[in-house]
C-alpha positions as CSV (number, residue, x, y, z in Angstrom):
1,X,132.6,106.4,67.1
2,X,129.2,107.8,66.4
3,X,127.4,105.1,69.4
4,X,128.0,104.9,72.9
5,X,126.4,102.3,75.4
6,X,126.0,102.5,79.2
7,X,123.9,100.7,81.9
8,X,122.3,102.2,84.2
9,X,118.5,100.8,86.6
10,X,115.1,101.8,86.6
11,X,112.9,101.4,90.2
12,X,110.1,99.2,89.7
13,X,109.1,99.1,93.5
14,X,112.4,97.7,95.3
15,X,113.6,96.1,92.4
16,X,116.3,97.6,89.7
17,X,115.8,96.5,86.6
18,X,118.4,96.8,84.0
19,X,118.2,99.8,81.7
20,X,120.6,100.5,78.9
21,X,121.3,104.1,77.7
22,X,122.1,104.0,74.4
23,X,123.4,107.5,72.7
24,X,123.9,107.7,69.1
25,X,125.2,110.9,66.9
26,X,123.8,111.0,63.2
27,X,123.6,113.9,60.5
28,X,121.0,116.0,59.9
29,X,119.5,119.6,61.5
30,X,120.8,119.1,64.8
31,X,118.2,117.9,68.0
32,X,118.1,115.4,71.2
33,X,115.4,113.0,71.0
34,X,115.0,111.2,74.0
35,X,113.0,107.8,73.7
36,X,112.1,104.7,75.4
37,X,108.9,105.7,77.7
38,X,110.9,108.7,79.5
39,X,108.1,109.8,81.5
40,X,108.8,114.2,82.0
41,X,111.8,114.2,84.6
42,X,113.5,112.1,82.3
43,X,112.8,114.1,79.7
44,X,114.0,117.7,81.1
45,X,117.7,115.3,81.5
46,X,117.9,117.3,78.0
47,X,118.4,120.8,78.7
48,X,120.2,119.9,82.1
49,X,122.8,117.6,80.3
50,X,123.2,120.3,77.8
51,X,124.5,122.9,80.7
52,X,126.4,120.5,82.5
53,X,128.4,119.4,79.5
54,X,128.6,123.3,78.1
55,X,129.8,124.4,82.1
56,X,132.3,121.7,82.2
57,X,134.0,122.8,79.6
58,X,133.1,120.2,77.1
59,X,131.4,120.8,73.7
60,X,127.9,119.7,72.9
61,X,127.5,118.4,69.9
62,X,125.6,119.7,66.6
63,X,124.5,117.0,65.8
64,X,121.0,114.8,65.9
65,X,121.4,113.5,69.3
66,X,119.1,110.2,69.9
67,X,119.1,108.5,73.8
68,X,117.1,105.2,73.8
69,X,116.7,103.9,77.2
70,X,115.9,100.3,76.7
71,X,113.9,98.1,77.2
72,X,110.9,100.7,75.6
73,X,108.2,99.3,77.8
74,X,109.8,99.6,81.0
75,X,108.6,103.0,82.5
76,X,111.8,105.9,83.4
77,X,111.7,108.5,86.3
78,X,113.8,110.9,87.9
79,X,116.9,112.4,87.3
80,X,119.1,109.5,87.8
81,X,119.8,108.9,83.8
82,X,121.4,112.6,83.5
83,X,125.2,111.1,84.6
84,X,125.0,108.2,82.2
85,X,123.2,110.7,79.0
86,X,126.0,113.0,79.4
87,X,129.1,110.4,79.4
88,X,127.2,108.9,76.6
89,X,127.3,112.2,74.4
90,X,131.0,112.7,75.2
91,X,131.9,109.0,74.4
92,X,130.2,109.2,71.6
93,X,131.4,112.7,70.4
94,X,134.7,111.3,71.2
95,X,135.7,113.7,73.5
96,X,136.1,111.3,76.1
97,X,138.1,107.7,76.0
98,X,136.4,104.7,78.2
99,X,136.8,101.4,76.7
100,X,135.4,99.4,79.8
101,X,132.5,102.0,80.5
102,X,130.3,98.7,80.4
103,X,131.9,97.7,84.0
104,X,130.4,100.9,85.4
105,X,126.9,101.6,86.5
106,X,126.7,105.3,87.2
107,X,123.9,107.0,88.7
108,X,123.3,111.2,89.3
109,X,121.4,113.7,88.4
110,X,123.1,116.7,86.8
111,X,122.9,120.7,87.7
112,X,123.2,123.3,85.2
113,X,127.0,123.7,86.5
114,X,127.7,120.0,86.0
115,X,127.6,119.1,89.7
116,X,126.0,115.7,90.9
117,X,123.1,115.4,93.0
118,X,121.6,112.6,94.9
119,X,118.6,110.5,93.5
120,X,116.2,107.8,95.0
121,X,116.7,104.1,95.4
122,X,120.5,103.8,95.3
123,X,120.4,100.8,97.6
124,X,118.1,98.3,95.0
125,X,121.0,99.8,92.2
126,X,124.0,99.2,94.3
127,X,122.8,95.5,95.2
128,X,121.8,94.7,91.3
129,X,125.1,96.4,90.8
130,X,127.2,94.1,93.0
131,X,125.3,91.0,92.0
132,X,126.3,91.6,88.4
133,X,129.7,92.2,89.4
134,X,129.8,96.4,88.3
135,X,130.9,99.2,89.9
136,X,128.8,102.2,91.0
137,X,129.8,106.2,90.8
138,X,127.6,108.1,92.8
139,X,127.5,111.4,94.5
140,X,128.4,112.5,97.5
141,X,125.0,112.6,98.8
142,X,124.2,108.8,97.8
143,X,128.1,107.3,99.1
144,X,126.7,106.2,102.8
145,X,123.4,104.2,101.2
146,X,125.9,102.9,98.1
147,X,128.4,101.9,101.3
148,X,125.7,99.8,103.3
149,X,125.1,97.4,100.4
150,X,128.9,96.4,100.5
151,X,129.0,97.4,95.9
152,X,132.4,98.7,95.3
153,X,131.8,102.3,94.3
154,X,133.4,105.5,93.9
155,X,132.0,108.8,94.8
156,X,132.1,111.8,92.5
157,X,131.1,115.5,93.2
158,X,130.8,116.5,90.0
159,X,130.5,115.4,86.0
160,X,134.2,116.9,85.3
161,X,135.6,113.9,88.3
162,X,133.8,111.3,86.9
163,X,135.8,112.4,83.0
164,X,138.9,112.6,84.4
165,X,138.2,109.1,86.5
166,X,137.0,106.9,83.0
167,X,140.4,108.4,81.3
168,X,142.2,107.1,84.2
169,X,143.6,110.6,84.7
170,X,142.9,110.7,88.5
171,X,141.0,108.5,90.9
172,X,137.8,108.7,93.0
173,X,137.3,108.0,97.0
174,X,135.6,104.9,97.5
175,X,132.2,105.2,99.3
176,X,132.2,105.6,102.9
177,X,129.3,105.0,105.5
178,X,128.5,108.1,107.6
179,X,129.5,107.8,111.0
180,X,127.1,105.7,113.2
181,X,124.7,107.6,115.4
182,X,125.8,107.3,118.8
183,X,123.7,104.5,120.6
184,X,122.4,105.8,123.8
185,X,119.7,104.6,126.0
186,X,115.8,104.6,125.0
187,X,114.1,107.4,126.5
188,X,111.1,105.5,127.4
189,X,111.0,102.7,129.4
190,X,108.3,99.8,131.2
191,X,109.1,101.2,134.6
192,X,107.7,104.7,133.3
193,X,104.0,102.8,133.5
194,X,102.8,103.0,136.4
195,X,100.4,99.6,137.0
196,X,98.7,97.7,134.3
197,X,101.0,94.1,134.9
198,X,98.9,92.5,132.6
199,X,99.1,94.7,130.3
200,X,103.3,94.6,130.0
201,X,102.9,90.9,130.6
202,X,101.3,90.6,126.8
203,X,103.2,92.7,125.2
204,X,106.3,90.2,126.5
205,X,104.3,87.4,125.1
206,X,103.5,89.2,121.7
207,X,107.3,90.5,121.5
208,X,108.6,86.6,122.4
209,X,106.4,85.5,119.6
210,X,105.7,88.6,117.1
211,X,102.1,87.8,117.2
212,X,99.8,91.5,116.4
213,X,98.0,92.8,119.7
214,X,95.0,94.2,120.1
215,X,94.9,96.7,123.2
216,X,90.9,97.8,124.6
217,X,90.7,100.0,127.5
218,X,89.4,103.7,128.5
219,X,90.9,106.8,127.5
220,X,94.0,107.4,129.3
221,X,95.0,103.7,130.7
222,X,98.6,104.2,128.8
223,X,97.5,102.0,126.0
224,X,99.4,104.5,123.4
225,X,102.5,104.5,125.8
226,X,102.6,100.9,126.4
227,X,103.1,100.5,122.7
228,X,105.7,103.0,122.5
229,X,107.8,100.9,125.2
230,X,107.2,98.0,123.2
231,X,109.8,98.6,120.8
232,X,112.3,98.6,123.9
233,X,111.6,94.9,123.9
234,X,112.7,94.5,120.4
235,X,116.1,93.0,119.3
236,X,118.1,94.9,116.6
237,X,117.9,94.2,112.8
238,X,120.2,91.9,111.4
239,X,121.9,92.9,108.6
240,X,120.1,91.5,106.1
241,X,116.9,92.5,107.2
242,X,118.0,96.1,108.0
243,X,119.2,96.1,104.2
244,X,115.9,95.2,103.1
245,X,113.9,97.7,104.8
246,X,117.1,100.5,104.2
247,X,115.8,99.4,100.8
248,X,112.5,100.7,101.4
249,X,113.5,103.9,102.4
250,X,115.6,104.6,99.8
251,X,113.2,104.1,97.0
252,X,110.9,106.7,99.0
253,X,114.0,109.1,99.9
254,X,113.5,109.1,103.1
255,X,116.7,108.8,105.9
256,X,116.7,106.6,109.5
257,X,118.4,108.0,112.1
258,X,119.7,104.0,112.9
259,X,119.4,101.2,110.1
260,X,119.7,98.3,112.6
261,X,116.3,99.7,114.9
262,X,113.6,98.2,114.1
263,X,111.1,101.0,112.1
264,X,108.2,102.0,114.1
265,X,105.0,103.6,112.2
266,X,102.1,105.5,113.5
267,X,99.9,106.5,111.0
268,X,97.2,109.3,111.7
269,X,93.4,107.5,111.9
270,X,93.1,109.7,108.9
271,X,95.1,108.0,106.5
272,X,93.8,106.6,103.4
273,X,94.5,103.0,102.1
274,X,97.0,103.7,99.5
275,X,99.1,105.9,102.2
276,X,98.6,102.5,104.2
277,X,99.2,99.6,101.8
278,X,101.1,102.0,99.2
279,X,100.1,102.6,94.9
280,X,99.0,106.1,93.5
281,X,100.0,106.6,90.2
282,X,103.7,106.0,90.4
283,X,103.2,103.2,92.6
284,X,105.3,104.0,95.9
285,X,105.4,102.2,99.4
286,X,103.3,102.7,102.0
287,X,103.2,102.5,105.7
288,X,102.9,98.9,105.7
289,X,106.2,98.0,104.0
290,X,107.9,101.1,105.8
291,X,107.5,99.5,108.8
292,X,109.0,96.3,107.1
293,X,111.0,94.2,109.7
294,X,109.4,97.0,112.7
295,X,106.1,97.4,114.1
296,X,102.8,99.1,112.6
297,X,101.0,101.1,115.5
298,X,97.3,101.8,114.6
299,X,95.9,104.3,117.2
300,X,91.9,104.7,117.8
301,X,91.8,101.6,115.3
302,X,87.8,102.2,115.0
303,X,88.4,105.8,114.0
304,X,90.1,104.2,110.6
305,X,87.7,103.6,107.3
306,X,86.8,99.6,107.5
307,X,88.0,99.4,103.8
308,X,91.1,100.6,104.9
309,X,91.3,98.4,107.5
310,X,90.1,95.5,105.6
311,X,92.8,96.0,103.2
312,X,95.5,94.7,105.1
313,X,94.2,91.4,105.9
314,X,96.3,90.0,103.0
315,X,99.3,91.5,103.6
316,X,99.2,90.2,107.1
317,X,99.1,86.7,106.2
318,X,101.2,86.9,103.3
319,X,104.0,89.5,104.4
320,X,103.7,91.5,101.3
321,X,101.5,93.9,98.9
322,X,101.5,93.9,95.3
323,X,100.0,97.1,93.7
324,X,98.7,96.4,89.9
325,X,98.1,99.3,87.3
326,X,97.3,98.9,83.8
327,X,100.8,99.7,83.0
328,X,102.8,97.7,85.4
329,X,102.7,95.8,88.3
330,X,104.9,96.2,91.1
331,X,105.4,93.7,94.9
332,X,106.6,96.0,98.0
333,X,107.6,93.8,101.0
334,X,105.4,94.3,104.3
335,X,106.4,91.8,107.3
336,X,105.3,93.9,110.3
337,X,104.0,93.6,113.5
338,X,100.5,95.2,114.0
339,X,99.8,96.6,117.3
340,X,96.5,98.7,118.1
341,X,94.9,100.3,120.7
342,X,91.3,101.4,120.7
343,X,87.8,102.2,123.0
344,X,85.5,99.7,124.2
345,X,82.8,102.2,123.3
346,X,82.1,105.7,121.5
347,X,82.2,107.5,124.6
348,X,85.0,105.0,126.2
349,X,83.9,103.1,128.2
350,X,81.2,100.1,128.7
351,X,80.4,100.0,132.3
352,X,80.0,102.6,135.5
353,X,78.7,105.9,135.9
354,X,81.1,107.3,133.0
355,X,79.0,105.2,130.1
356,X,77.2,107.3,128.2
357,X,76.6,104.8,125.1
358,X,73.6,102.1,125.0
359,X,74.2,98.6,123.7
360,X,72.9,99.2,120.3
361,X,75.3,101.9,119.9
362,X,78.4,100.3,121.5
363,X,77.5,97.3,118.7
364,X,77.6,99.5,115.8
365,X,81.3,101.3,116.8
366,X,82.8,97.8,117.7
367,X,80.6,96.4,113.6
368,X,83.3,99.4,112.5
369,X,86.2,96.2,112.3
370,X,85.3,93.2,110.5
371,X,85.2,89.7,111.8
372,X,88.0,88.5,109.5
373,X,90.2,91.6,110.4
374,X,89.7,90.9,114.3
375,X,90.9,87.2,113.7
376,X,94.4,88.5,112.5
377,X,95.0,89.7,115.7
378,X,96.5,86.5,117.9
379,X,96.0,88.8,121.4
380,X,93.7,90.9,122.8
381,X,94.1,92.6,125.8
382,X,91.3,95.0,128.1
383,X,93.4,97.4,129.4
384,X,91.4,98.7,133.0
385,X,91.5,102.6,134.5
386,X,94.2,102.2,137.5
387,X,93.2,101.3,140.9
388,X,92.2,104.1,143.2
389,X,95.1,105.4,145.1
390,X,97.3,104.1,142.8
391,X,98.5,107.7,142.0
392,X,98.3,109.5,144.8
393,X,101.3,107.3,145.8
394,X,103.1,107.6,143.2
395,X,102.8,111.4,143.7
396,X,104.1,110.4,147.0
397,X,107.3,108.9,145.7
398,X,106.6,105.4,146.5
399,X,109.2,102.9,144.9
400,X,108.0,102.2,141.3
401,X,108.5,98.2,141.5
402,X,107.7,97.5,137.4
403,X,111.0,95.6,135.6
404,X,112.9,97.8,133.4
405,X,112.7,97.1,129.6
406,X,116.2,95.6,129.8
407,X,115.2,93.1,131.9
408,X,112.2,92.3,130.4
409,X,113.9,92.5,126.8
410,X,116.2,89.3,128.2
411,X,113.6,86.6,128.4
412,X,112.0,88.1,124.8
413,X,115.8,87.3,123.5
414,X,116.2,83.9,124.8
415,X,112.6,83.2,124.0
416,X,113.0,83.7,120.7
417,X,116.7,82.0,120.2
418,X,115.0,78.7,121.8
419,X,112.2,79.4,118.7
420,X,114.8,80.0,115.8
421,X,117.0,76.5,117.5
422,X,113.9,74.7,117.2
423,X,112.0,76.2,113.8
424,X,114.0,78.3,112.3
425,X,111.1,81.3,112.8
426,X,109.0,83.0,115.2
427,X,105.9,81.1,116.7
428,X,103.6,83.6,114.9
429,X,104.8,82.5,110.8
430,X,104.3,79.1,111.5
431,X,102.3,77.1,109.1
432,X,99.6,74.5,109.5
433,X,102.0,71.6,109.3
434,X,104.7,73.3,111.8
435,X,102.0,73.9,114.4
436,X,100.9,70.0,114.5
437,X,104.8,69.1,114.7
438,X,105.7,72.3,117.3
439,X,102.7,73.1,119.3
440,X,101.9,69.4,120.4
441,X,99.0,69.1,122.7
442,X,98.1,66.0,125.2
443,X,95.0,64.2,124.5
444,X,93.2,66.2,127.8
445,X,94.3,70.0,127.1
446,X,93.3,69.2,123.0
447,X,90.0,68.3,124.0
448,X,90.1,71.4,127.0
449,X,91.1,73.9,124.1
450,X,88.6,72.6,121.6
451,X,85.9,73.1,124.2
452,X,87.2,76.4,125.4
453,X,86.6,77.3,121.3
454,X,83.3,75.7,121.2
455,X,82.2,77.7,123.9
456,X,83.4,81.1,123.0
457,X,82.5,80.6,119.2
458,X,85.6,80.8,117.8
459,X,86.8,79.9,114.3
460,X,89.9,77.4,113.4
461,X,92.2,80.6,113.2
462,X,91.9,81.1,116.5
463,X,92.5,77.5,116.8
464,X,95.8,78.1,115.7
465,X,96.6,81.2,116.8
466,X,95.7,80.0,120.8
467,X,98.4,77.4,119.8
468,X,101.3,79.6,119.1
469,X,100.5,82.3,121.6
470,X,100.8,79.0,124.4
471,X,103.6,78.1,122.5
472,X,105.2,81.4,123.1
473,X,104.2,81.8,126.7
474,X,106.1,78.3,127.1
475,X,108.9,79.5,125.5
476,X,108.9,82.2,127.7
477,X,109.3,79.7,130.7
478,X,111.5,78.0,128.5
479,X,109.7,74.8,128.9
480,X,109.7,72.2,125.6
481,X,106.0,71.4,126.3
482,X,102.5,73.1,126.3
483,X,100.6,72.4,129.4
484,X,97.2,73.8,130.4
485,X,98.4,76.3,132.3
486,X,100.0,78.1,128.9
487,X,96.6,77.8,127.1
488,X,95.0,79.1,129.9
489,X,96.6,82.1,129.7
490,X,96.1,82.3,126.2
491,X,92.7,82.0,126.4
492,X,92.7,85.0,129.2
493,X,94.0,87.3,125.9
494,X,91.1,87.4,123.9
495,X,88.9,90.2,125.2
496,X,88.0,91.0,122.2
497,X,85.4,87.9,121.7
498,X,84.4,88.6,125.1
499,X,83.5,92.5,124.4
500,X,81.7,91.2,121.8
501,X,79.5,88.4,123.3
502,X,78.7,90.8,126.0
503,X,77.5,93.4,124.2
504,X,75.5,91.4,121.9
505,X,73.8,89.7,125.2
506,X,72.8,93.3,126.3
């Protein structure tokens, strides 16, 4: 037989499209023509497939080689072709016998000795694989991600295993996952922050709820180390969603320590919007669906470009990014949590003997964020220097008081259990229609809360967004209704508009 087919994926942004590796031997001066849009790594597959089936004892045909990787239009990268190029040359050079090769999907890139090396974005392979009913070979370095999706696969160290595996001359290990990292306890913790009650009280309320914070203070008020400890407040993945964000890694390369911690990101002020929202030319993910199912932390959020910024305001409603080049378009998930921290002023701070800033000049940093990108956050929160004496004491070795993540980490849980008993999500994704059948108000505190907006000039998203941070704050006191007292602390988390209305007063 002269033709040989295989299947093997493509990665078009977590997805695995279906590609089939077609290998045909004809006469004429021999060659190896590789089409179907091979961008240059698939290409090179030539003269590494040569070696490997050469140093594995195997003869390479002289022949005119031709590889189509179909469908034509569908772009190829990376080295994960080489395994299924070189069974396809053996099969078809009848070296090799495999009549149900078509129940395989195998995945590898080849060395010059005919060993198997890991490649990108097994985990989107291994799930297309499973769904479709196919078995994956990978290498060794691919078997734990292969092993997460649950795909029945084999693992194969080098091109000579996989031979003798098709022929049924010897069998493979199944995939294993690598052992789990030992848990152990967080290293940081609430009771490390000394003060700032408020402060730990909102981000209880915006872990209860998953709403985005906004934190304002000085330099040095712990606003960075408060949103470290927030991710102590944080449940664990479920399964599902800590496959979809393993899925994310995988089609970037990158390892987690942990696949069931939530992924915490903290870019550098300096980052541009494609390492923020993800494209380039190869269109990869960014930090926004790297922190998929975790938290985004956005430090000196001022400091950041205001197109940058601006650009995530659609992914933050809609919970993912689509990046569209003239050759293809490509959708990258991105359902985070955005937390922030930033100065009330250039120098840092807006009142005392330490400002150094005049109204005008406080007016033009804080004009750095848009209107519409402010209104995504549902909290804001002025975090204030710590009262005098307050460390002296603790230098002292007076008893730290502040709860303990644990404890604080219990009411988030049972918070949001009573939310997913009563709408099946968080208080932060609901819609328009679930907020006037969840967040129901009395006739008095609706007209209280639509005065309370009048007043402080806030738009209808704040409307809503008051709503389901009271909602959450309810929840928290595990109470079915929202009374006054829950939109009154709401309303005491927007310090944002009052910065703003006070500086433009000046």
């Amino acid at each position: 037989m002269a033709l040989a087919r295989l299947v093997c994926r493509a990665i078009s942004g977590v997805d695995a499209p279906e590609v089939e590796v077609e290998v045909h031997l004809g006469t004429g001066l021999p060659g190896f023509s590789l089409v179907g849009l091979p961008e240059t790594s698939v290409k090179e597959a030539k003269d590494r497939v040569r070696s490997a089936i050469l140093n594995s004892h195997y003869k390479f045909p002289s022949k005119r080689i031709t590889v189509n990787l179909a469908p034509a239009n569908l772009p190829k990268e990376g080295g994960r072709f080489d395994l299924a190029i070189a069974l396809g040359i053996l099969i078809a050079s009848e070296q090799i016998q495999c009549s149900d090769i078509l129940n395989y999907e195998c995945y590898g890139e080849l060395s010059l000795s005919g060993e198997l090396r890991g490649v990108d974005g097994i985990i989107p392979c291994a799930l297309a694989a499973k769904k479709q009913q196919r078995q994956v070979i990978v290498c060794t370095d691919n078997q734990h991600e292969c092993a997460l999706t649950g795909a029945q696969g084999f693992v194969a160290p080098h091109l000579l295993d996989v031979c003798a595996f098709l022929q049924q001359q010897t069998t493979l290990q199944a995939v294993q996952q690598s052992a789990a990292p030992v848990s152990k306890e967080s290293e940081v913790d609430f009771s490390d922050v000394l003060g700032q009650e408020q402060a730990k009280r909102v981000l209880e309320v915006a872990a209860a709820g998953s709403h985005n914070l906004l934190l304002i203070g000085p330099p040095g008020t712990g606003k960075s180390m408060l949103a470290e400890r927030f991710m102590t407040l944080l449940p664990n993945l479920e399964e599902e969603q800590a496959l979809q964000t393993a899925a994310v890694y995988s089609v970037c390369g990158k390892q987690r320590d942990d696949w069931f911690l939530p992924p915490y990101r903290a870019p550098h002020h300096s980052a541009s919007a494609v390492a923020l929202v993800g494209g380039g030319g190869k269109p990869k993910p960014g930090e926004i669906s790297l922190s998929h199912h975790g938290v985004l932390f956005l430090d000196e959020l001022p400091e950041f470009p205001r197109q940058v910024l601006d650009s995530l305001r659609q992914p933050m409603e809609t919970h993912d990014v689509t990046i569209s080049r003239a050759a293809n378009q490509v959708t990258f998930p991105a359902h985070f949590q955005l937390i922030a921290a930033m100065n009330p002023s250039p120098c840092g701070h807006i009142s005392g003997n330490l400002r150094r800033s005049t109204p005008d000049q406080i007016l033009r940093y804080l004009n750095r964020l848009s209107g519409p990108f402010l209104d995504r956050f549902s909290l804001s929160l002025m975090v204030p220097l710590l009262p005098k004496g307050m460390l002296a004491e603790s230098q002292q070795g007076a008893k730290n008081l502040t709860e303990k993540s644990c404890d604080v980490k219990q009411r988030v849980l049972k918070a949001r259990k009573i939310q997913l008993q009563r709408q099946g999500k968080l208080n932060h994704y609901l819609s328009s229609q679930e907020i006037n059948e969840f967040c129901i108000l009395s006739q008095q505190d609706a007209l209280f809360l639509e005065q309370a907006i009048e007043k402080m000039g806030l738009s209808i998203r704040a409307w809503h967004s008051l709503l389901k941070v009271a909602r959450s704050i309810a929840d928290l006191h595990a109470q079915p209704d929202i009374s006054k007292a829950h939109l009154c602390e709401a309303l005491t988390y927007r310090a944002m508009d009052r910065l703003l209305k006070s500086v433009a007063h000046e």
